[in-house]
C-alpha positions in Angstrom: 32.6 -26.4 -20.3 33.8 -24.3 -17.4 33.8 -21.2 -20.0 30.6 -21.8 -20.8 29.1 -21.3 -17.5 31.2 -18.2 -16.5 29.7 -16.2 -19.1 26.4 -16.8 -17.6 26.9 -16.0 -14.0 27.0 -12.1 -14.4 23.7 -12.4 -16.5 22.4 -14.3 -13.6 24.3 -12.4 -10.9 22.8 -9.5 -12.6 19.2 -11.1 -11.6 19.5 -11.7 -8.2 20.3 -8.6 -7.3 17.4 -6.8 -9.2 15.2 -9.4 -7.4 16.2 -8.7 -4.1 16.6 -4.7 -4.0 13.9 -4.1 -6.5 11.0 -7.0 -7.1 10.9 -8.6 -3.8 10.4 -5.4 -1.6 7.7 -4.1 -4.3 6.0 -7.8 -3.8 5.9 -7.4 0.0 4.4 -3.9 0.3 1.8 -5.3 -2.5 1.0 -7.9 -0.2 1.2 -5.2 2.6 -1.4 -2.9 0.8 -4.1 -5.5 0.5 -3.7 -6.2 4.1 -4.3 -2.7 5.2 -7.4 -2.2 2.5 -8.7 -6.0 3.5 -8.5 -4.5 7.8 -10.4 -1.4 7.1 -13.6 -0.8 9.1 -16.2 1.6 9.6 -14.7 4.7 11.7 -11.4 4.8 10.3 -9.7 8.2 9.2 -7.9 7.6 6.1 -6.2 9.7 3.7 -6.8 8.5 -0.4 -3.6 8.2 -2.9 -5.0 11.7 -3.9 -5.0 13.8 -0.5 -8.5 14.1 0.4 -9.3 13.2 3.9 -12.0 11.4 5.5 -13.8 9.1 7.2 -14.7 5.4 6.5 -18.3 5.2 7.2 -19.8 2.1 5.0 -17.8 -1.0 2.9 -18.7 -2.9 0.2 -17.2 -6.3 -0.4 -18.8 -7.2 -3.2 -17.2 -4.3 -5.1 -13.5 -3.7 -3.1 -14.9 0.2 -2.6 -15.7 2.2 0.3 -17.8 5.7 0.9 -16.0 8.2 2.6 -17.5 11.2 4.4 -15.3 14.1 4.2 -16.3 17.6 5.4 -18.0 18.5 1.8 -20.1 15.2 1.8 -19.6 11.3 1.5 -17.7 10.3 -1.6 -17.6 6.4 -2.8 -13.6 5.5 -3.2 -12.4 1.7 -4.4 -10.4 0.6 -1.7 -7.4 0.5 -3.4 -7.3 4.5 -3.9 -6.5 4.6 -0.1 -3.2 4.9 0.9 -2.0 2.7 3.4 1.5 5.4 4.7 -0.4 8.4 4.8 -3.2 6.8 6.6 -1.2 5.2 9.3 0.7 8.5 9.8 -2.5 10.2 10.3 -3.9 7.6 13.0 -0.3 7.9 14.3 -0.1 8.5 18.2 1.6 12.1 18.2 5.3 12.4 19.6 6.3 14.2 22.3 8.5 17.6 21.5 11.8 18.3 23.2 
């Protein structure tokens, strides 16, 4: 019975691991995402998934999107098309240079 049970516990050693390094993490910046996109309001500057730059200047719930107005004009983006690191480097208080 004993032998039984030892072939299983690399399988399932195998598992645990993969969770923890590589599903759990991905779970917790998914859950971090729709945080950010759920806290946006009118007047922040965000940066999309795609590079462009602009500013959030109306939301719609009922759709998950927001218009953007960027130098060229306002653009309608879904919410999830912003990226949450870029953004917060951009609204990032600069560091001081030695």
């Amino acid at each position: 019975m004993g032998e039984g049970i030892g072939s299983f516990l690399p399988i399932i050693l195998m598992f645990v691991v993969v969770y923890f390094f590589m599903i759990a993490p991905q779970m917790k910046r998914q859950k971090n995402e729709k945080k950010f996109a759920a806290a946006l309001k009118k007047g922040d500057r965000i940066i999309t998934k795609s590079g462009m730059h602009g500013k959030v200047v109306d939301l719609n719930d009922k759709d998950s999107s927001c218009i953007i107005e960027t130098m060229s004009g306002k653009i309608k983006f879904d919410r999830s098309a912003i990226s949450m690191e870029m953004s917060k480097k951009l609204n990032a208080p600069p560091t001081a240079k030695k």
